[in-house]
C-alpha positions as CSV (number, residue, x, y, z in Angstrom):
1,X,131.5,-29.2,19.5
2,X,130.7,-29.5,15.7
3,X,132.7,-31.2,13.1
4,X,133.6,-27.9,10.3
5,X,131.1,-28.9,7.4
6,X,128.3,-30.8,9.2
7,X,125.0,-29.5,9.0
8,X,123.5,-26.6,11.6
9,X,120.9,-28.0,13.8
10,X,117.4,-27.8,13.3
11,X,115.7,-24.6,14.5
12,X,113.2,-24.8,17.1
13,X,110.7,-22.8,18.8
14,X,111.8,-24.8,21.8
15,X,115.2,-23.3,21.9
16,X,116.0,-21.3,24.9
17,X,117.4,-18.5,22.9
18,X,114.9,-15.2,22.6
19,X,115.3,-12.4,20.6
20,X,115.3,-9.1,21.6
21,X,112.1,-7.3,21.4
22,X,111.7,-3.5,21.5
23,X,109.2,-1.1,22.8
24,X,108.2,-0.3,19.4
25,X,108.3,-4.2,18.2
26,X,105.8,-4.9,21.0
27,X,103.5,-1.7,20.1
28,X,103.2,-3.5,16.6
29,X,102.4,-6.6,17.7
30,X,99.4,-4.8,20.1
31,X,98.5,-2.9,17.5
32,X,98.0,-6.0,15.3
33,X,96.2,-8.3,17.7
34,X,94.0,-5.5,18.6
35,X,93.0,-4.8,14.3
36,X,92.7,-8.6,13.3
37,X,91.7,-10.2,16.6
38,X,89.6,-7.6,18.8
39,X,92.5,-8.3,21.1
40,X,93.8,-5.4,23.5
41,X,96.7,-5.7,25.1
42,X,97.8,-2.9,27.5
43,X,100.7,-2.7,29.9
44,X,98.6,-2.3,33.3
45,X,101.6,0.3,34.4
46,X,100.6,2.7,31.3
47,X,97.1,3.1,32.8
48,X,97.0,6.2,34.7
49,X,93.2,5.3,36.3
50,X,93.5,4.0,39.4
51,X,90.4,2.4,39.5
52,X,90.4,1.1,35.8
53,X,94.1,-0.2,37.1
54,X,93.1,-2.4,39.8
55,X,89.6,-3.5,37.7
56,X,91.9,-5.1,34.6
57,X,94.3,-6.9,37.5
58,X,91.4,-7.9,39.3
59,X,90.0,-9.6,36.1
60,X,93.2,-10.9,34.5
61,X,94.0,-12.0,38.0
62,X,90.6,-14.2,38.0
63,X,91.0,-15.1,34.5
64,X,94.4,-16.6,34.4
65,X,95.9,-16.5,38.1
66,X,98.2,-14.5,40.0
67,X,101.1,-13.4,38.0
68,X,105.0,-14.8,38.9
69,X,107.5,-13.4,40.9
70,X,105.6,-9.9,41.7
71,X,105.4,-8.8,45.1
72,X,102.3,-6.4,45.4
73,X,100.4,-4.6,48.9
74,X,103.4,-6.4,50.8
75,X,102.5,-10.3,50.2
């Protein structure tokens, strides 16, 4: 509860409270990191190669570890 007049809290990056981001917000920010930091990042679900797929998981996969709370192939 807040007293009426006191001052807001300060803002964090550490509050729990997100914004929403949209499909087009998230394209921007792709697009962005791609132009100023060589930096692609693609949704493995928009890639239509099958092979090329399962190459980018394997890597990220090696790179950075399984990712959370996805069941894949039944494990």
């Amino acid at each position: 509860m807040r007293l009426p007049g006191a001052p807001q809290p300060p803002r964090s990056c550490l509050d729990m409270v997100r914004s929403a981001t949209d499909a087009a917000t998230l394209d921007a920010f792709r697009r962005r990191a791609w132009h100023e930091q060589g930096i692609a990042a693609l949704p493995v679900a928009e890639i239509t190669d099958a092979w090329l797929r399962q190459a980018i998981t394997n890597e990220a996969t090696r790179r950075w570890g399984p990712r959370n709370g996805r069941q894949t192939h039944g494990r």
